[in-house]
C-alpha positions as CSV (number, residue, x, y, z in Angstrom):
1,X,-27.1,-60.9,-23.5
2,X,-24.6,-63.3,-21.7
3,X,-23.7,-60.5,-18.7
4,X,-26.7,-59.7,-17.6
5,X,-28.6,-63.3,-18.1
6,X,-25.6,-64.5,-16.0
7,X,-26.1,-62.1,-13.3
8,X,-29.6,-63.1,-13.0
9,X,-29.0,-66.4,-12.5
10,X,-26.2,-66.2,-10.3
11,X,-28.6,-63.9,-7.6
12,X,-30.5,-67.3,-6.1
13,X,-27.7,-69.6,-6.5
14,X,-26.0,-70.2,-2.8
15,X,-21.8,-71.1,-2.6
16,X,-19.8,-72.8,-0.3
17,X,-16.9,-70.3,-0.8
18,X,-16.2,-67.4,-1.8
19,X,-13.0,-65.0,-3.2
20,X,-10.3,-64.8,-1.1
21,X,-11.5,-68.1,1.5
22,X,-8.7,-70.3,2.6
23,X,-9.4,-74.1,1.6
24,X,-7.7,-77.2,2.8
25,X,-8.5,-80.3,0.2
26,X,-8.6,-83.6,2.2
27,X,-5.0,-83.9,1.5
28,X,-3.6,-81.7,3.7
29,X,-2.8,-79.0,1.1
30,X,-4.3,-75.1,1.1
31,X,-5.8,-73.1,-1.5
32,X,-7.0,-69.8,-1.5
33,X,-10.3,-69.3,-4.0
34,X,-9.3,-66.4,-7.2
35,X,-12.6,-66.8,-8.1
36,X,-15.9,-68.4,-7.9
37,X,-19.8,-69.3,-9.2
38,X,-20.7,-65.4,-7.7
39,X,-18.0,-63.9,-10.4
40,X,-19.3,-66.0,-13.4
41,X,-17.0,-69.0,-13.8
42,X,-17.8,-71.9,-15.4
43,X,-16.4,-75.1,-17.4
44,X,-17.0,-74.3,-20.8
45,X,-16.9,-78.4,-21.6
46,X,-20.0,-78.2,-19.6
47,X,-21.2,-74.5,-18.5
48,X,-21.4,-76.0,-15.1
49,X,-20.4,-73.2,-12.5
50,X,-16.8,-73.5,-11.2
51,X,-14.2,-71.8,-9.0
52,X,-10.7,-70.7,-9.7
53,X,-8.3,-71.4,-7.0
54,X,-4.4,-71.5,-6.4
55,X,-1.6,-73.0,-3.8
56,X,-2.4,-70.6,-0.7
57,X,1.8,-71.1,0.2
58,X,3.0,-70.4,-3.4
59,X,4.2,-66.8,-3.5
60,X,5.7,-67.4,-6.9
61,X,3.0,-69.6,-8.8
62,X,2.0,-68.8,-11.4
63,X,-0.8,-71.7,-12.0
64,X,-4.0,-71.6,-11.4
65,X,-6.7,-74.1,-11.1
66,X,-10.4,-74.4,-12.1
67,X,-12.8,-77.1,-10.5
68,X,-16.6,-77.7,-10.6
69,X,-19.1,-76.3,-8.2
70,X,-20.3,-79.5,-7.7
71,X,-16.7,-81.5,-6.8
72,X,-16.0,-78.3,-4.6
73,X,-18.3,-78.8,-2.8
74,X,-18.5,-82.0,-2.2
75,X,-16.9,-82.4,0.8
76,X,-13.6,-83.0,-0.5
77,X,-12.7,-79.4,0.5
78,X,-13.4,-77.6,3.6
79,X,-12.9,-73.6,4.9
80,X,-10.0,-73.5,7.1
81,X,-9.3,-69.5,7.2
82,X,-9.9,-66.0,5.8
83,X,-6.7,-64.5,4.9
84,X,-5.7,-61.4,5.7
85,X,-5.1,-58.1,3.8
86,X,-1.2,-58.9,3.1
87,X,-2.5,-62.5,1.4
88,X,-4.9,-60.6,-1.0
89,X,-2.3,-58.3,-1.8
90,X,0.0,-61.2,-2.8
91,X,-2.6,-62.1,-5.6
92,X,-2.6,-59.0,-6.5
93,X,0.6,-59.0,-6.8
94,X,1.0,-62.3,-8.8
95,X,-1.2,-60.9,-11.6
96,X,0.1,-58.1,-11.9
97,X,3.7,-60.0,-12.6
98,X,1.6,-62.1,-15.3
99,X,0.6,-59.1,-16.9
100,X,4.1,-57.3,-17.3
């Protein structure tokens, strides 16, 4: 019931970002998105759609970060890169640690 009502909902809806995009916030600082509205997250205080992000420069982090859609993309944070294969693998790579 929740999967596939999700999906359909998700099909019409239009993101600023999406997995794996570089963001700067107006402070200077990068983020790379985990994940986004297109994968299904949301803020369960509100069930607005949300993305997952974490410190694009912190090879050892292990925090991550969930926002609103709507504060995302509000202008507070802009695109600023793609990264490259070696930066997705690092995220792999930093689950994969959690999991152990």
């Amino acid at each position: 019931m929740g999967s596939s009502s999700m999906s359909r909902g998700r099909m019409n809806m239009s993101d600023k970002f999406v997995r794996h995009d570089v963001v700067m916030h107006k402070s200077g600082t990068e983020y790379v998105i985990i994940l986004g509205p297109q994968d299904g997250v949301r803020l369960e205080s509100s069930s607005e759609y949300a993305y997952m992000y974490q410190g694009f420069w912190e090879s050892q982090g292990t925090e991550f970060w969930v926002r609103g859609k709507s504060e995302m993309e509000d202008g507070r944070f802009t695109i600023s890169g793609r990264p490259s294969g070696a930066a997705f693998g690092r995220l792999c790579l930093t689950r994969s640690r959690d999991d152990e």
